[in-house]
N, C-alpha and C positions, 0 to 999 in steps of 0.2 A: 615612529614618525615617518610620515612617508618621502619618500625620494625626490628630488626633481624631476627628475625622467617619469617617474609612476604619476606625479600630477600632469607635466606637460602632455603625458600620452591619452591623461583623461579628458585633458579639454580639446584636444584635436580629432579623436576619435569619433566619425559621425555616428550615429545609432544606427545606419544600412551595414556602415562598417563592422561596428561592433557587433549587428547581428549575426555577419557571417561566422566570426569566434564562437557567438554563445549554441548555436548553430552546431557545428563542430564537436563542440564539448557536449553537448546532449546529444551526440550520435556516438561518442565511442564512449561517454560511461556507463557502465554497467548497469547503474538505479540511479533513481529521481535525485537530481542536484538543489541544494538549497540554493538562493540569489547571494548567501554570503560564500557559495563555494565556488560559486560562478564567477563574483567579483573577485577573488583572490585568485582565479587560475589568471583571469585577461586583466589582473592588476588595473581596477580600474574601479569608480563608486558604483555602491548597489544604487541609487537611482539612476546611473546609466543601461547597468541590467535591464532595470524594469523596463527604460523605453525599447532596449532591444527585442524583451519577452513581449513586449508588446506587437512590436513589428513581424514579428514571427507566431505568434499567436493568430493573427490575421492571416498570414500566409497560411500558415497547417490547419486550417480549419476544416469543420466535416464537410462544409461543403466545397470544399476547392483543394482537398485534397486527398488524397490513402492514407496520408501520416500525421497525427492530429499530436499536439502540443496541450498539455494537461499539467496542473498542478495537483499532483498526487503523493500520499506517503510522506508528506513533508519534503517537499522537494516538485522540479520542474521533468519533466521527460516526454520525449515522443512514444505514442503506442499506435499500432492498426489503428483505423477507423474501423466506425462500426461496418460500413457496407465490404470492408476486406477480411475483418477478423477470424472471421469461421476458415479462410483460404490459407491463412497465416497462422492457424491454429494446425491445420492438415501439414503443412511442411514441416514445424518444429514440436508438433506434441506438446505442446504447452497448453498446459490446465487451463479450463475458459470455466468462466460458469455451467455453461448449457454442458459439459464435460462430465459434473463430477452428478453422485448419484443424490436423492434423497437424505442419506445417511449421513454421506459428509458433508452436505451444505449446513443439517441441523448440527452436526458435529462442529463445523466452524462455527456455525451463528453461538451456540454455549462457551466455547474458549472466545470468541471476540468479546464477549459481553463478561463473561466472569473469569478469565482468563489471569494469570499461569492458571493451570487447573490440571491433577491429575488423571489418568484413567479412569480409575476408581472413580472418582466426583463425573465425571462427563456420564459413566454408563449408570449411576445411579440415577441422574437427570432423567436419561435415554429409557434409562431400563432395558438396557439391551448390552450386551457385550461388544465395546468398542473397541479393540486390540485392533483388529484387521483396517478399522476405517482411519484409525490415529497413523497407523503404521503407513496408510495409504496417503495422507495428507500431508506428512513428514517427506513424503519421497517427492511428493510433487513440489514439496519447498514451502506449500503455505502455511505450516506451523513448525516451530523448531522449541527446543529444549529452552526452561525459561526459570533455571533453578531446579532444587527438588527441595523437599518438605526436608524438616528439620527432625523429625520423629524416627522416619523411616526412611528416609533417604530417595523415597518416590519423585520419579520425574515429573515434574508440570510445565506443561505446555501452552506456549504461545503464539498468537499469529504474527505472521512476519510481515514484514515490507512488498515483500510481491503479494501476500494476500491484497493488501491496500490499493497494490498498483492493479491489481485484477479486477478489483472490484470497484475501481476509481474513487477511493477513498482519499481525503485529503490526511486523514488520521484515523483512529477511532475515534475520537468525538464527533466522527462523521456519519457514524452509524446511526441509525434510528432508533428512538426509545421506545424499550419494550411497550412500554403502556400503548404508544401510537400505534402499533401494530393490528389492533383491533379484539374486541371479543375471545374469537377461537383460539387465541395463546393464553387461555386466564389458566388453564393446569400447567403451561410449560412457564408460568412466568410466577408461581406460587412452585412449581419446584427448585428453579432460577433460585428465588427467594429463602428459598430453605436450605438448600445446599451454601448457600453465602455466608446463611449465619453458623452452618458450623466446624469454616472454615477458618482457621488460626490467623487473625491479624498480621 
């Protein structure tokens, strides 16, 4: 049950005010905050969040400002705008899209969609030997260990939260269906399909 002090502080609390906390907290966490982890640090209701995410959502915008305010990854966070990102990309080496090669963008699009998935399953898709590209994605942080097979004890691989945040995904149900993608994926989405089914439940 909540306290005295934690109501009296939510009904006096203006939403400029409160923006400046929510503010605050989405500059020194590390990844996207949910509105329920927001309301818990500044002890106060999630619809006062929301008018604060609001207030600030206007402010960080592409166009009035470098630092844009984004619902990503399940959760709220500031990232570069697009007109600084490439600049912001050069100081900290931080994987961008335009960054990685061919190899592992299709390496991620097969683990985001059919994902945990091992080696083996990604370079049968590929047809290619993926060792070098999984090991390269892993280092960048956008897929990490997501169990292993029960058989052989094989690691399978999943994308991570910074994937999401990079590619300003709200989730993966935010990714596009294969079918929409057009024509020229009907062999990589009839391999997709095959690989799926003879994957263990």
């Amino acid at each position: 049950m909540d306290s005295p002090l934690r109501l009296i502080t939510t009904e006096v609390t203006p939403a400029s005010e409160l923006a400046k906390t929510v503010e605050a907290l989405l500059v020194v966490a590390s990844q996207p905050l949910p509105v329920e982890d927001l309301a818990a640090a500044a002890e106060v209701d999630v619809l006062h969040i929301g008018e604060a995410l609001e207030l600030l959502s206007e402010r960080y915008s592409e166009e009035k400002s470098g630092i844009v305010l984004e619902l990503v990854a399940g959760g709220w966070a500031f990232r570069a705008s697009a007109a600084a990102s490439e600049a912001c990309a050069r100081l900290f080496e931080k994987p961008v899209e335009k960054g990685l090669s061919q190899a592992a963008l299709e390496t991620l699009a097969i683990v985001a969609y059919l994902g945990p998935m091992t080696r083996p399953e990604v370079a049968r898709i590929r047809g290619v030997n993926v060792d070098g590209v999984i090991a390269g994605l892993v280092e960048r942080g956008l897929i990490a260990e997501g169990g292993r097979e029960n058989e052989f004890g094989a690691i399978r691989y999943r994308t991570t939260p910074l994937f999401e945040r990079i590619f300003g995904l709200e989730s993966l149900a935010a990714l596009p269906r294969v079918d929409d993608l057009g024509a020229d994926v009907t062999e990589i989405r009839e391999r997709l399909e095959a690989v799926a089914e003879k994957r263990p439940a």
